[in-house]
C-alpha positions, -999 to 999 in steps of 0.1 A, spaced: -221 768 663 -211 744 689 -225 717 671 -206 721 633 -176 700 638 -200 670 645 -220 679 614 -188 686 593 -177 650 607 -211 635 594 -214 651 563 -175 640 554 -181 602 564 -213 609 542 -195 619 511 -174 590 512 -199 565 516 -218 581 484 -185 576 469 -177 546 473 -216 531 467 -218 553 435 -188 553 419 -167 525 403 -131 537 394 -106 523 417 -90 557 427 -122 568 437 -132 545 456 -94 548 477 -105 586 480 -135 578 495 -121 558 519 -96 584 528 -128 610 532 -145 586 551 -110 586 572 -110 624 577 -141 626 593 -133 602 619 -102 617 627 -127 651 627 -150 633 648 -122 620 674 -105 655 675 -141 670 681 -148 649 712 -114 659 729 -123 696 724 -127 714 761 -139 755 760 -111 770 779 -91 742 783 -55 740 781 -31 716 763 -21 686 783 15 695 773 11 724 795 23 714 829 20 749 851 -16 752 840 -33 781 863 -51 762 887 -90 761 882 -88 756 840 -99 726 828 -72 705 808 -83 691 775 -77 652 776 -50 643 753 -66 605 747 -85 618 714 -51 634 701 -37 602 710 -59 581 688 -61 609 666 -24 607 655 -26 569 660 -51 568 632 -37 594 608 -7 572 607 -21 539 601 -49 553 573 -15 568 557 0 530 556 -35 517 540 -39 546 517 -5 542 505 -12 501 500 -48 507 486 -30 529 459 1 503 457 -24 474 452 -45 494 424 -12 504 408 -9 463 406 -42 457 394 -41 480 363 -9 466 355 -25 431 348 -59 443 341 -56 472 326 -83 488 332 -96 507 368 -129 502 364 -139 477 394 -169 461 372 -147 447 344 -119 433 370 -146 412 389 -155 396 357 -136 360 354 -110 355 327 -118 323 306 
């Protein structure tokens, strides 16, 4: 059991890849990013995890208890933010593209106008 948030992590980051090799829909292909996203952050939070430990926030920890490092939170948050700002212009820039398209399929946008 101690190893499931590692294989939860991989098989996250594993559905969004399948998404965005298989698919071809713009919206998709944003939520497979933002899959792909979660289990990183999964992965991150994962590392950081101590048995026992106590949060860093937590400054009369009984002595002899391990404190769980708050770097991985740190990074954690950190990332959560900025893949919020990217999702949020992935979705702005699609939003863009169908307006002068029309169309979300990415095939039929790469083809040149003439």
């Amino acid at each position: 059991m101690g190893n499931f948030p590692f294989l939860a992590a991989m098989l996250l980051v594993g559905i969004g890849l399948w998404a965005l090799v298989s698919r071809r829909n713009l919206i998709k292909l944003a939520i497979g990013l933002s899959i792909i996203q979660s289990g990183v952050n999964l992965f991150l939070v994962s590392l950081g995890y101590v048995r026992g430990g106590v949060a860093p926030i937590y400054t009369y920890a009984p002595p002899g208890l391990p404190m769980v490092l708050p770097t991985p939170q740190a990074l954690t948050l950190t990332a959560i933010v900025i893949g919020l700002a990217t999702t949020a212009l992935m979705l702005a820039f699609i939003v863009v593209i169908y307006r002068h398209r029309g169309t979300l399929d990415a095939g039929k946008i790469r083809e040149l106008r003439g």
